[in-house]
VEXZASE-757662 format. One record per atom (N, C-alpha, C, O): residue in three letters; x, y, z. Coordinates in steps of 0.1 Angstrom, whole numbers, plus 5000, padded with zeros to 4 digits. Layout:
VEXZASE-757662
ALAXYZ...
END
This chain:
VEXZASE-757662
UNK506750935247UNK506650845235UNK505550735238UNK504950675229UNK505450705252UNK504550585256UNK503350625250UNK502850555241UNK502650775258UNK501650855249UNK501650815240UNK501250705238UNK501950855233UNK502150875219UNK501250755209UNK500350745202UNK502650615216UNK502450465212UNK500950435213UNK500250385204UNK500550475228UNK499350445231UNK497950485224UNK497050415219UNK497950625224UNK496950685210UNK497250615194UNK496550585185UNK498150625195UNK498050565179UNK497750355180UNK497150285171UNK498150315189UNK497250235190UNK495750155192UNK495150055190UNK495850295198UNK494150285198UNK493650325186UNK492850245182UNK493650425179UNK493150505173UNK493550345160UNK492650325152UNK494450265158UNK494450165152UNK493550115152UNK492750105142UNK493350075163UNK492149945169UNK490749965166UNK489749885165UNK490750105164UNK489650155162UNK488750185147UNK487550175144UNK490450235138UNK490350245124UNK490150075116UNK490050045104UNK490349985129UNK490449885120UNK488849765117UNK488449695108UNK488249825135UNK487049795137UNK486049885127UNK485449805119UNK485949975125UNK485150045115UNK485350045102UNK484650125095UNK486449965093UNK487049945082UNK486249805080UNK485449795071UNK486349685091UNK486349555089UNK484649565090UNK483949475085UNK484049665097UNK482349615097UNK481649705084UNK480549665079UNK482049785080UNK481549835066UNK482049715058UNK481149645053UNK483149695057UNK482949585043UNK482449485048UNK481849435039UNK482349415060UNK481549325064UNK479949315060UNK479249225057UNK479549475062UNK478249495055UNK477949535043UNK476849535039UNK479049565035UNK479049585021UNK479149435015UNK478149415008UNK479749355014UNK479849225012UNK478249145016UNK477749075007UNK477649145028UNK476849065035UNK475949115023UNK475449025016UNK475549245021UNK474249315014UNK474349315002UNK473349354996UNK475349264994UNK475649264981UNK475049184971UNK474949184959UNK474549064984UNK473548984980UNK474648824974UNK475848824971UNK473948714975UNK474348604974UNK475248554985UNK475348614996UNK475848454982UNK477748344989UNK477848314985UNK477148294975UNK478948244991UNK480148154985UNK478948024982UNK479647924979UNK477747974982UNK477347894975UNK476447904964UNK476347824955UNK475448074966UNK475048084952UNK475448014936UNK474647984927UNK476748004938UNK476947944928UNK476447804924UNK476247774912UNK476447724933UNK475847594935UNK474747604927UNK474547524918UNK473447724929UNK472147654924UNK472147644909UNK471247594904UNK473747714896UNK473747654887UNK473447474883UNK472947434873UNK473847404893UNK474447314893UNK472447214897UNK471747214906UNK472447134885UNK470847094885UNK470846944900UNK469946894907UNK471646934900UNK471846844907UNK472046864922UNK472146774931UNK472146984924UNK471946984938UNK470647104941UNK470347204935UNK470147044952UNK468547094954UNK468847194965UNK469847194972UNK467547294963UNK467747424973UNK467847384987UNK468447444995UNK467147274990UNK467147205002UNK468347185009UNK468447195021UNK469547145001UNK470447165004UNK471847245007UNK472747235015UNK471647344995UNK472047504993UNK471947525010UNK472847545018UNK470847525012UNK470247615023UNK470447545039UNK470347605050UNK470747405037UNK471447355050UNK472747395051UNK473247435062UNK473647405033UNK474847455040UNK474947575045UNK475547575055UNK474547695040UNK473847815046UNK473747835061UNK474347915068UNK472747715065UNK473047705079UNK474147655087UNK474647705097UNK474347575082UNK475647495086UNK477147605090UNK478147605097UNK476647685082UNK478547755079UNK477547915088UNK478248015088UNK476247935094UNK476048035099UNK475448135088UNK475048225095UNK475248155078UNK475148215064UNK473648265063UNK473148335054UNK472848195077UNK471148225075UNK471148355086UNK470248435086UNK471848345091UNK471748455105UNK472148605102UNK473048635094UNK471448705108UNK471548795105UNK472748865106UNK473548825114UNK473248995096UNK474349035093UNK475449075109UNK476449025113UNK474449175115UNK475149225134UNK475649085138UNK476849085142UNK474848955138UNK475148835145UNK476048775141UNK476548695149UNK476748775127UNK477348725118UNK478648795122UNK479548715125UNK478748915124UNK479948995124UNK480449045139UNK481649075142UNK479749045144UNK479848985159UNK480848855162UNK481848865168UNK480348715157UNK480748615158UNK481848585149UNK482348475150UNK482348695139UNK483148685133UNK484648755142UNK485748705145UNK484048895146UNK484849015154UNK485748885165UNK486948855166UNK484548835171UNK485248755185UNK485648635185UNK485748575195UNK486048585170UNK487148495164UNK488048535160UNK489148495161UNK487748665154UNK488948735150UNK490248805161UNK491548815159UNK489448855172UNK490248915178UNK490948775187UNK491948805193UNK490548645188UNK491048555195UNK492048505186UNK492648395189UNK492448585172UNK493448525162UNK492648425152UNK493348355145UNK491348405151UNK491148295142UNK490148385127UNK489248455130UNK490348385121UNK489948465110UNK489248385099UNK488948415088UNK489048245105UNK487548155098UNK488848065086UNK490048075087UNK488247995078UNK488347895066UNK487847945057UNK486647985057UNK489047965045UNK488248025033UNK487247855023UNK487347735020UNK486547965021UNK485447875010UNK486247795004UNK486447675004UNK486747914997UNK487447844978UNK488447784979UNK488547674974UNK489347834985UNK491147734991UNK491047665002UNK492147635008UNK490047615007UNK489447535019UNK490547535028UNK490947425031UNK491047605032UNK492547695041UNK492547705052UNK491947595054UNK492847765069UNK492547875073UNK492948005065UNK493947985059UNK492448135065UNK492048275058UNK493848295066UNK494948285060UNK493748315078UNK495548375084UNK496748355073UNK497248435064UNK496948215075UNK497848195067UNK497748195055UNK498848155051UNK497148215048UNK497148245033UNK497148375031UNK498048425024UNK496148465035UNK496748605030UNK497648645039UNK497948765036UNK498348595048UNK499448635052UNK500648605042UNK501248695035UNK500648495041UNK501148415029UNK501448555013UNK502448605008UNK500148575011UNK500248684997UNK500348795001UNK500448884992UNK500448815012UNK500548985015UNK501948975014UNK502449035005UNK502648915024UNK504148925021UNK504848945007UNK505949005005UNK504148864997UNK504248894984UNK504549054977UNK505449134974UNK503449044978UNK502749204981UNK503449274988UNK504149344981UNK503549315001UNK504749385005UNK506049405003UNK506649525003UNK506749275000UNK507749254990UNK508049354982UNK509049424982UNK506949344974UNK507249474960UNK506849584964UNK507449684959UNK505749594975UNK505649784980UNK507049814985UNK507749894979UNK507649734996UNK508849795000UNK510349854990UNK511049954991UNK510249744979UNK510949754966UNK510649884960UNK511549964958UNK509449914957UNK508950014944UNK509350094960UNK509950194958UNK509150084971UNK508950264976UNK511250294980UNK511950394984UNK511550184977UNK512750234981UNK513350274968UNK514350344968UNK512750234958UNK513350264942UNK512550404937UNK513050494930UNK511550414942UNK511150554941UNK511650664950UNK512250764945UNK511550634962UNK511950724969UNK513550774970UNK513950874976UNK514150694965UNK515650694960UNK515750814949UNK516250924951UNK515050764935UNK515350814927UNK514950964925UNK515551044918UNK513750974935UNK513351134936UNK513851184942UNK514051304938UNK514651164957UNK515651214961UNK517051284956UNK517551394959UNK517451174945UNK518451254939UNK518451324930UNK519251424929UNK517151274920UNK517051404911UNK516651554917UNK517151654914UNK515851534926UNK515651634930UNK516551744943UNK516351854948UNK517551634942UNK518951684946UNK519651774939UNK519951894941UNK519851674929UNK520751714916UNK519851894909UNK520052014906UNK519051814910UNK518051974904UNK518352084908UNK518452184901UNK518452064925UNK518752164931UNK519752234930UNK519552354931UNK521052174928UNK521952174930UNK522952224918UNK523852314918UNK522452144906UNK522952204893UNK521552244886UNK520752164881UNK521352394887UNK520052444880UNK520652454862UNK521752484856UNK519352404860UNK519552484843UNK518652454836UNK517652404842UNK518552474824UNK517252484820UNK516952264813UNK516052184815UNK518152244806UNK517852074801UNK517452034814UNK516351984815UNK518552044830UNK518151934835UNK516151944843UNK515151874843UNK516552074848UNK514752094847UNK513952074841UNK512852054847UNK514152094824UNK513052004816UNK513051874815UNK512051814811UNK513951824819UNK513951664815UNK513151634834UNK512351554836UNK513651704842UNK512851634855UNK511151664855UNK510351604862UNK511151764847UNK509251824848UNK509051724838UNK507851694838UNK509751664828UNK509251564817UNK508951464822UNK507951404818UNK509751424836UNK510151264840UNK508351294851UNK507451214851UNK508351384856UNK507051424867UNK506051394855UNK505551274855UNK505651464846UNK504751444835UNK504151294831UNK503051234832UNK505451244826UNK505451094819UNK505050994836UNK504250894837UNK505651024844UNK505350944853UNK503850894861UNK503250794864UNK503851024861UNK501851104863UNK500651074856UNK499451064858UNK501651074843UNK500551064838UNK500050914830UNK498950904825UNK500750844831UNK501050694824UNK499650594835UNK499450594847UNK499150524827UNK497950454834UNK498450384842UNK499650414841UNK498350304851UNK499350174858UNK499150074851UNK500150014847UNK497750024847UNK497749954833UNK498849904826UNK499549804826UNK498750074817UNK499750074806UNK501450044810UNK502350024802UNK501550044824UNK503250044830UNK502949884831UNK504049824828UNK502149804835UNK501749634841UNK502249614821UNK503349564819UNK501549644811UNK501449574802UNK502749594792UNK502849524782UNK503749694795UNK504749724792UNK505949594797UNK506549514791UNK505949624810UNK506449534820UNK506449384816UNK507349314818UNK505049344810UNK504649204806UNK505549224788UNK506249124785UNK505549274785UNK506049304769UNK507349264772UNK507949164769UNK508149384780UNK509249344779UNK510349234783UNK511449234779UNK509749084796UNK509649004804UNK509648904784UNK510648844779UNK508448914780UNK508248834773UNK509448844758UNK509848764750UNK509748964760UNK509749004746UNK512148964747UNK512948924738UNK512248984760UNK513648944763UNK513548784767UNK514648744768UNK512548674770UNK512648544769UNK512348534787UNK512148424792UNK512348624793UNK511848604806UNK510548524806UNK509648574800UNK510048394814UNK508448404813UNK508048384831UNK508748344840UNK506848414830UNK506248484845UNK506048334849UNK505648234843UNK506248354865UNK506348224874UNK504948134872UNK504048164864UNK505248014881UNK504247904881UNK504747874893UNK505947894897UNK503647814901UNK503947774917UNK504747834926UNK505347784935UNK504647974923UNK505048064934UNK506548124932UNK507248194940UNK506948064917UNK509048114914UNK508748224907UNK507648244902UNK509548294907UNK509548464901UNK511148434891UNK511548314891UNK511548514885UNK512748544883UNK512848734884UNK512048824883UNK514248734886UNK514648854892UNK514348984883UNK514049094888UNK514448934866UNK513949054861UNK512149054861UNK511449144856UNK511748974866UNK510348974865UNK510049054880UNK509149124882UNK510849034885UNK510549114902UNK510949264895UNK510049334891UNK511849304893UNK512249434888UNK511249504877UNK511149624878UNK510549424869UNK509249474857UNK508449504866UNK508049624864UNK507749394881UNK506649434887UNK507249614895UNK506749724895UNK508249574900UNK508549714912UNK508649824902UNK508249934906UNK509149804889UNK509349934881UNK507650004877UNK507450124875UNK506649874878UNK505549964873UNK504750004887UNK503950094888UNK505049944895UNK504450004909UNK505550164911UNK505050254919UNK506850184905UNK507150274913UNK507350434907UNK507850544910UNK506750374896UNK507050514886UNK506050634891UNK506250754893UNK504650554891UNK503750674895UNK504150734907UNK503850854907UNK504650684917UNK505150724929UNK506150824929UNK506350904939UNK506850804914UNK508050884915UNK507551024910UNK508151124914UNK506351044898UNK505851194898UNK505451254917UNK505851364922UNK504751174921UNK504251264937UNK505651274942UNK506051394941UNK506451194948UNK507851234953UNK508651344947UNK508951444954UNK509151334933UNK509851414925UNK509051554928UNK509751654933UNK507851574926UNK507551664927UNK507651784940UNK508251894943UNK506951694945UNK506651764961UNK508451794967UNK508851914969UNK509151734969UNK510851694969UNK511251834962UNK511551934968UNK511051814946UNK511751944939UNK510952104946UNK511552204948UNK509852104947UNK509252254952UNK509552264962UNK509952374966UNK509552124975UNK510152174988UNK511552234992UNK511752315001UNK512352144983UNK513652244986UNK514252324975UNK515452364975UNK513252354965UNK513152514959UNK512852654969UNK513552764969UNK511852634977UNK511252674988UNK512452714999UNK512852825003UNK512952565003UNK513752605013UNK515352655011UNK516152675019UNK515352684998UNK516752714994UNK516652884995UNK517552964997UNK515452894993UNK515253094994UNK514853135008UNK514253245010UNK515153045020UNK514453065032UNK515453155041UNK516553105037UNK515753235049UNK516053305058UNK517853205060UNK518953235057UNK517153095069UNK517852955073UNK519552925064UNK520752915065UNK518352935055UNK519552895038UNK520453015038UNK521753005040UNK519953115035UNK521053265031UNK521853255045UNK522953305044UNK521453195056UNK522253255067UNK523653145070UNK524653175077UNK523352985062UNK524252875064UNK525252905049UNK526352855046UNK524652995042UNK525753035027UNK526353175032UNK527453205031UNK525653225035UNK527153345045UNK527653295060UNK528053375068UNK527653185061UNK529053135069UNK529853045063UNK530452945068UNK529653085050UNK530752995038UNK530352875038UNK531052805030UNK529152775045UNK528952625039UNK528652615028UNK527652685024UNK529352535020UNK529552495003UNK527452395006UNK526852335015UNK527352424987UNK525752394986UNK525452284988UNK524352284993UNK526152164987UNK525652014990UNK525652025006UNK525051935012UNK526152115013UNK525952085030UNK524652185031UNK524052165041UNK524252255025UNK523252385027UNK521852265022UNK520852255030UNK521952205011UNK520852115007UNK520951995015UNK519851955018UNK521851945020UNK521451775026UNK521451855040UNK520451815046UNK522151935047UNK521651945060UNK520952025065UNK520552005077UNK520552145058UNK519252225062UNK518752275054UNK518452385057UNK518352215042UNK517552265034UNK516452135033UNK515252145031UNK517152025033UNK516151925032UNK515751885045UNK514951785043UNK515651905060UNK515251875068UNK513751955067UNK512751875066UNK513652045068UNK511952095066UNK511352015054UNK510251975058UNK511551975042UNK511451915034UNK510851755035UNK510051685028UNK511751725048UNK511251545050UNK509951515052UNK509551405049UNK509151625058UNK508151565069UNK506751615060UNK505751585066UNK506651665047UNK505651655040UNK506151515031UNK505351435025UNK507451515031UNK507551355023UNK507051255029UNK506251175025UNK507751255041UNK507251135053UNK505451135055UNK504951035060UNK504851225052UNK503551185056UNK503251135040UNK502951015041UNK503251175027UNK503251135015UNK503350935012UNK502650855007UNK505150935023UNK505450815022UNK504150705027UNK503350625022UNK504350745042UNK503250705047UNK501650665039UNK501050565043UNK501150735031UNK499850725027UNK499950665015UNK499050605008UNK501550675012UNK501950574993UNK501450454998UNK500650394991UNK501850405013UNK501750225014UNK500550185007UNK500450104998UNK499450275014UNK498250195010UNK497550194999UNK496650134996UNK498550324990UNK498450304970UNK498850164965UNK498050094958UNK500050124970UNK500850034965UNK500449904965UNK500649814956UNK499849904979UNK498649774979UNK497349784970UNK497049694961UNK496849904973UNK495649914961UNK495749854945UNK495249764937UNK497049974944UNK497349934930UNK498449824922UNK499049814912UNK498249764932UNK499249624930UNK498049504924UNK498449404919UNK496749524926UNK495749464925UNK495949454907UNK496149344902UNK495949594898UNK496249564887UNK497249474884UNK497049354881UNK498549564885UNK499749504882UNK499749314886UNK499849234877UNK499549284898UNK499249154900UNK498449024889UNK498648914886UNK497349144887UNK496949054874UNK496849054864UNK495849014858UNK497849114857UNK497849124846UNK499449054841UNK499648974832UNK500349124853UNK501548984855UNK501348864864UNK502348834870UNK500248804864UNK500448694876UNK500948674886UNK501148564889UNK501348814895UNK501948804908UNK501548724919UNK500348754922UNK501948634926UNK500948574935UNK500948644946UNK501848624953UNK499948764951UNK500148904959UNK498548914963UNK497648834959UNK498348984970UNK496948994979UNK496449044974UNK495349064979UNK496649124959UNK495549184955UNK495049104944UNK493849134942UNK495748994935UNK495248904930UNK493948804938UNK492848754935UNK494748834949UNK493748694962UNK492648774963UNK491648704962UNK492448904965UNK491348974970UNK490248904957UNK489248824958UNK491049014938UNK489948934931UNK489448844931UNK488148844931UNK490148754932UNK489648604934UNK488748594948UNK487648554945UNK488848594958UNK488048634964UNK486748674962UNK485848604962UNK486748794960UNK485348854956UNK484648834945UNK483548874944UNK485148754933UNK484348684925UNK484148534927UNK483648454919UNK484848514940UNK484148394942UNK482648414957UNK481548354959UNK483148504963UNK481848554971UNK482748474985UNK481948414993UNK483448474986UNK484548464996UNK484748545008UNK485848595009UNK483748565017UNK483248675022UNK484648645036UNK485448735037UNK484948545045UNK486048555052UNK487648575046UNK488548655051UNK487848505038UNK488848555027UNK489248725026UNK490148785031UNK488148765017UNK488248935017UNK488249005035UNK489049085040UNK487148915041UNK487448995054UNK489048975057UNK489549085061UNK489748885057UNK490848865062UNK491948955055UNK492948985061UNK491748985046UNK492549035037UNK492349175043UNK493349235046UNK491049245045UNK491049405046UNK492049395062UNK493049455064UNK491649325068UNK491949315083UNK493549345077UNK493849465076UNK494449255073UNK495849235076UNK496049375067UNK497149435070UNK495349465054UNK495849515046UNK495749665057UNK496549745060UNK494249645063UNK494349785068UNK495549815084UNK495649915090UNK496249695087UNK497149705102UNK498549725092UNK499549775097UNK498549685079UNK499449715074UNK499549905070UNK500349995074UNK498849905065UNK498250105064UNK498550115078UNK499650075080UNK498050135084UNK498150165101UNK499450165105UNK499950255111UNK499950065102UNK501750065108UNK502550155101UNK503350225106UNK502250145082UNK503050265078UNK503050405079UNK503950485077UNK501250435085UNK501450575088UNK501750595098UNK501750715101UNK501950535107UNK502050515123UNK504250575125UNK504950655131UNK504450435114UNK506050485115UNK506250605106UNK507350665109UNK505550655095UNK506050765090UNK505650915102UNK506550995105UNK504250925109UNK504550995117UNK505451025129UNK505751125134UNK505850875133UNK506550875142UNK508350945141UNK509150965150UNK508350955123UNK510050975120UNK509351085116UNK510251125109UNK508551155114UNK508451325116UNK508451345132UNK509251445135UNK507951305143UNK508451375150UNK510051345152UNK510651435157UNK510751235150UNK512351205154UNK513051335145UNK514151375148UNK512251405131UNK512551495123UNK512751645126UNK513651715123UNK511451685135UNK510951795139UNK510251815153UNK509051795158UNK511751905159UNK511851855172UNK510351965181UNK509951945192UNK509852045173UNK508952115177UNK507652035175UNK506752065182UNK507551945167UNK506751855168UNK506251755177UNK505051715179UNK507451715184UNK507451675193UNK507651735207UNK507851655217UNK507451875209UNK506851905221UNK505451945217UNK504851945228UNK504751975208UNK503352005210UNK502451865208UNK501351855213UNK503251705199UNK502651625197UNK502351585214UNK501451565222UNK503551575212UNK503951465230UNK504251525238UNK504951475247UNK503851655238UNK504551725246UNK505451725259UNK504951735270UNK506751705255UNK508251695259UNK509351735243UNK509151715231UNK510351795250UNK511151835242UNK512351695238UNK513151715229
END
């Protein structure tokens, strides 16, 4: 396991250095900063623009920049944002937690509910409840996240709920945001979930635990769905870093105060340590979820773990 720990640590350390210097250079080359904005402003002269430029390091070339950025960062300091005149740590630490908040919510409300339907599916075949679960995969799949954010906002408003100010939520406003982060989640789970233990119900395994008389809910929860977990678990694993992505909508369109609001704001302000700060904590967050989803496929599959780690 120490193996194990240790490669995927690294291989972190590594995915996170090559994540943070591409956008570091995609941002740097994009052209302008966080002062461009200034030369609207008739009253302040380029002469000055361009001291602050130096001042904050902004004239120096991109390698030198991100260099000096890398070896603040790895000492824990991740610079002062422009726009919220802050340090960058605590603030998108601050909205990420936000943000996480509702991935953890939508992935236990999804992964819940595909679980059982696709339990139940198994379990009681027929033709209504299979059409209503290939309806529920359909509608889920296919619905914009948009269209689930502006639903979400309709109904909040439309029952007298109204969306926070200075950081208060109310409870059905938390439940509108997780319901539209978790629906699309629930077509990929439902799905994959219902074919895998369709699959594993016609397996060798299965015929041989129903001719020693175990009744079907012990044939599906204890060996039909164990082969079953570990294309979920890597699925789960790769949802985290949907849920952040696509939380960026939903965030702004309900006002969530969440990292992917911060990011926009960010990048249309030219907020170049901000956004860096933000990929940094978003991508160790990715990194930890696929890190523990692989790690509970091998606790799943014990052959996995003699060829991963090799030890039984």
């Amino acid at each position: 396991m120490l193996r194990f720990a240790f490669r995927k640590l690294v291989q972190g350390a590594a995915m996170i250095i090559v994540v943070s210097a591409l956008a570091f250079i995609l941002l740097s080359s994009a052209g302008g900063d966080a002062f461009s904005t200034l030369r609207d402003n008739p009253q302040i002269s380029e002469t000055t623009i361009e001291n602050l430029r130096s001042v904050y390091g902004l004239d120096q070339p991109i390698a030198i920049r991100y260099a000096s950025w890398l070896a603040n960062a790895l000492r824990g300091d991740l610079g002062e944002s422009f726009a919220f005149r802050v340090p960058v740590g605590p603030l998108a630490f601050a909205r990420f937690l936000n943000t996480a908040m509702l991935a953890v919510a939508a992935f236990i409300f999804a992964a819940l509910t595909s679980l059982l339907l696709a339990i139940f599916s198994t379990r009681f075949e027929g033709r209504i409840l299979s059409a209503t679960v290939e309806l529920l995969i359909l509608l889920t799949a296919s619905t914009p996240r948009v269209v689930l954010a502006l639903i979400a906002l309709f109904l909040s408003l439309r029952f007298g709920f109204v969306f926070p100010e200075s950081g208060g939520f109310s409870l059905f406003q938390f439940g509108a945001i997780v319901g539209a982060l978790a629906l699309p989640l629930v077509s990929i789970y439902l799905a994959q979930l219902k074919s895998g233990l369709a699959e594993a119900m016609n397996e060798d395994f299965t015929r041989l635990a129903r001719a020693k008389g175990l009744g079907e809910w012990q044939i599906i929860t204890r060996h039909a769905m164990r082969p079953v977990l570990n294309p979920f678990l890597t699925l789960a694993g790769l949802s985290f870093g949907g849920l952040l992505g696509g939380s960026v909508i939903v965030e702004t369109v309900l006002g969530w105060p969440g990292i992917g609001a911060l990011m926009v704001a960010a990048v249309r302000g030219r907020d170049v340590l901000l956004v860096m700060g933000i990929v940094v904590i978003a991508s160790i967050a990715v990194w930890l979820a696929n890190a523990a989803a692989e790690f509970l496929q091998l606790v799943n599959d014990k052959r996995l773990r003699e060829g991963v780690i090799g030890q039984p």
